[in-house]
C-alpha positions as CSV (number, residue, x, y, z in Angstrom):
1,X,81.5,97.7,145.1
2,X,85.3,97.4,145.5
3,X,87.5,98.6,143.2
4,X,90.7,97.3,142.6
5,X,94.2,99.9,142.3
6,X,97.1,100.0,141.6
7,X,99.9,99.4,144.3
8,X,103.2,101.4,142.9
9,X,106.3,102.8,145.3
10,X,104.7,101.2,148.4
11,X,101.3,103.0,148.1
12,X,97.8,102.5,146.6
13,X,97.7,104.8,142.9
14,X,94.6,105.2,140.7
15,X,96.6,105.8,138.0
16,X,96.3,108.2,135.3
17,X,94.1,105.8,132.7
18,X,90.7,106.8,132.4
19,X,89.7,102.7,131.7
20,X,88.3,100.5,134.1
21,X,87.1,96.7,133.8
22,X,84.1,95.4,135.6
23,X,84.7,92.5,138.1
24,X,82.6,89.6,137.9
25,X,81.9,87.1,140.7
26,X,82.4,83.9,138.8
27,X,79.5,82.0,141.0
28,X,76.4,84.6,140.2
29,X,77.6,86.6,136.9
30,X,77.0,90.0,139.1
31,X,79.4,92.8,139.2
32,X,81.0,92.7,142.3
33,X,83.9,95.4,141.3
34,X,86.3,97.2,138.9
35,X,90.1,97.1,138.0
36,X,91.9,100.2,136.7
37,X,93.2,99.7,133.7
38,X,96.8,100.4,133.6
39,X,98.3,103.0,130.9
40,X,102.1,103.4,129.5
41,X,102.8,106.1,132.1
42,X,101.2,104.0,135.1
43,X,103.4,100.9,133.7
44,X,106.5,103.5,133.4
45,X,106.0,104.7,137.0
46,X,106.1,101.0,138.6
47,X,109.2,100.2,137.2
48,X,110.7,103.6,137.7
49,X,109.7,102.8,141.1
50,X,111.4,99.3,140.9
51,X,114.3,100.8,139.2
52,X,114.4,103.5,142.2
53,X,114.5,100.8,144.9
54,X,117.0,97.9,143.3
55,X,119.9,99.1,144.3
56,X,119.2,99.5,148.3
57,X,116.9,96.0,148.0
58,X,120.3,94.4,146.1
59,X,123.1,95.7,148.7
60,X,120.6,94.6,151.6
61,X,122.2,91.0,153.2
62,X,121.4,88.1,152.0
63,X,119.9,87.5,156.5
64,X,117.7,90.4,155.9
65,X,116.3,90.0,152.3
66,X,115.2,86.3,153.8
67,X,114.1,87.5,156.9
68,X,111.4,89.8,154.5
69,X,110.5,86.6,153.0
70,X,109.8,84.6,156.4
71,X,108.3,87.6,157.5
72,X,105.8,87.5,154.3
73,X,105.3,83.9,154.4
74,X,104.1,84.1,158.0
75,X,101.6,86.6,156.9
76,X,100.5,84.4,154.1
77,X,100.3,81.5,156.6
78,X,97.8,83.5,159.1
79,X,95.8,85.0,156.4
80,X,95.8,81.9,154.1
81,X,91.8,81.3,154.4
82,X,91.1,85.1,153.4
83,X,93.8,84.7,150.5
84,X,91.5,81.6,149.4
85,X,88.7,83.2,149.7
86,X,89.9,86.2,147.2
87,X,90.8,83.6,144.7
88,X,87.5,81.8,145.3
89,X,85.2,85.2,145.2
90,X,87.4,86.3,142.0
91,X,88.1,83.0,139.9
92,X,85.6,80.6,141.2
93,X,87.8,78.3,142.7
94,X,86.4,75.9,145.5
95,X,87.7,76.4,148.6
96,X,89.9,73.8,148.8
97,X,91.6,74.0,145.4
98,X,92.3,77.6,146.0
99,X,93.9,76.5,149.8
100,X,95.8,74.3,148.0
101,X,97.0,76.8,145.5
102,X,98.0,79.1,148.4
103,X,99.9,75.9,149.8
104,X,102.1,75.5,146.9
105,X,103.0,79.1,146.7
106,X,103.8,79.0,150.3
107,X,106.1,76.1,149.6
108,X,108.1,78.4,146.9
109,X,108.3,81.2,149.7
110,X,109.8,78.8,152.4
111,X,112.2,77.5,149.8
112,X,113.3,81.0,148.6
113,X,113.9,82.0,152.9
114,X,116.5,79.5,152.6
115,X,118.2,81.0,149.4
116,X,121.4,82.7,151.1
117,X,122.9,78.6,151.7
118,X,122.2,78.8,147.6
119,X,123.7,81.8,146.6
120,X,127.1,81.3,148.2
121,X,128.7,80.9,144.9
122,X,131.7,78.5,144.8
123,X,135.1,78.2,143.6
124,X,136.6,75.0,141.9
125,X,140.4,74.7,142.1
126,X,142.1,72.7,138.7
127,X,138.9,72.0,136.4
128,X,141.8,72.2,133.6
129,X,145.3,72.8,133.1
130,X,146.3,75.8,135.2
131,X,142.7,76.8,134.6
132,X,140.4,77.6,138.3
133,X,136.4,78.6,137.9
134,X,134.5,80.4,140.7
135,X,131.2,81.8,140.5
136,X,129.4,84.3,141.9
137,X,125.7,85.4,142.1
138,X,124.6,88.9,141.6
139,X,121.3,90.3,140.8
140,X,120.4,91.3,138.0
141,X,117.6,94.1,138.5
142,X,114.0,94.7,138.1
143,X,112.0,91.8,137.1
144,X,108.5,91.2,135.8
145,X,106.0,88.6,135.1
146,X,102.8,87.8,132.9
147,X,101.1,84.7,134.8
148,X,97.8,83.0,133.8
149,X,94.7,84.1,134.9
150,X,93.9,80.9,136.4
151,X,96.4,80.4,139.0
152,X,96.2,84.1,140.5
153,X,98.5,83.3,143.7
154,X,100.2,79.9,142.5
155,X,102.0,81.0,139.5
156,X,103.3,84.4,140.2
157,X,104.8,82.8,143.4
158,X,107.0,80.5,141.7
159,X,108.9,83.5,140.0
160,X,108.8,86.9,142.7
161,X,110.4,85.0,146.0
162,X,113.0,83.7,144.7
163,X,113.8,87.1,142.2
164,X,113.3,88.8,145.7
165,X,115.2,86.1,147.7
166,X,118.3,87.1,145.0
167,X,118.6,90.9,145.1
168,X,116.1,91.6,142.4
């Protein structure tokens, strides 16, 4: 049976909870697996973690941070059957919705590898009476997410490429 980790500073952790959830496979109603069950301190760890690695991820160039993202979504491309496959094995998907759910989060990723032409900030010379405005985009630090249990892939990658595109 597999059993599903934790993945915190770039590394598989058990964690220090002592809970577990089964895994089901949604087609049979067997076990097919467990989860750990994250504590407080696994939970603090992660974003210590995060916290740890923001300010080297934000000062990384705009060309690099969205060469990480082509790099991922060429990875998700290639592997886009398996990825189904997980969603289909763990939510009971069909094959072809959960390919389709993989396509739209593919689509987020390719528009986040072209965030640098977006994030260029912009000045506007006169909006008022001796008044100028400029803006400029900064990130803002860790993020996090809670996304349904029904769109596993879909969902959280409409938030994290785009928070990773920016510097978070």
């Amino acid at each position: 049976m597999k059993s599903v980790r934790h993945w915190i500073n770039g590394a598989l952790a058990d964690g220090d909870a002592a809970r577990a959830a089964e895994l089901f496979n949604p087609a049979t109603g067997e076990v097919s697996g467990s989860v750990a069950l994250a504590s407080a301190g696994d939970v603090d760890a992660a974003v210590a973690a995060a916290v740890a690695a923001f300010p080297a991820w934000r000062d990384a160039s705009l060309t690099k941070r969205a060469g990480v993202l082509f790099r991922f979504r060429e990875l998700m491309y290639a592997h886009r059957d398996e990825l189904a496959a997980l969603i289909s094995a763990e939510h009971g998907k069909v094959h072809s919705d959960a390919l389709g759910e993989v396509a739209r989060g593919l689509e987020v990723v390719e528009f986040a590898c072209g965030i640098p032409h977006l994030l260029k900030g912009g000045y506007s010379e006169g909006v008022s009476t001796r008044v100028d405005s400029y803006s400029i985009r900064q990130p803002l630090g860790v993020v996090a997410g809670i996304t349904p249990f029904n769109f596993p892939a879909m969902v959280p990658m409409w938030m994290f490429p785009i928070a990773i595109a920016c510097g978070n």
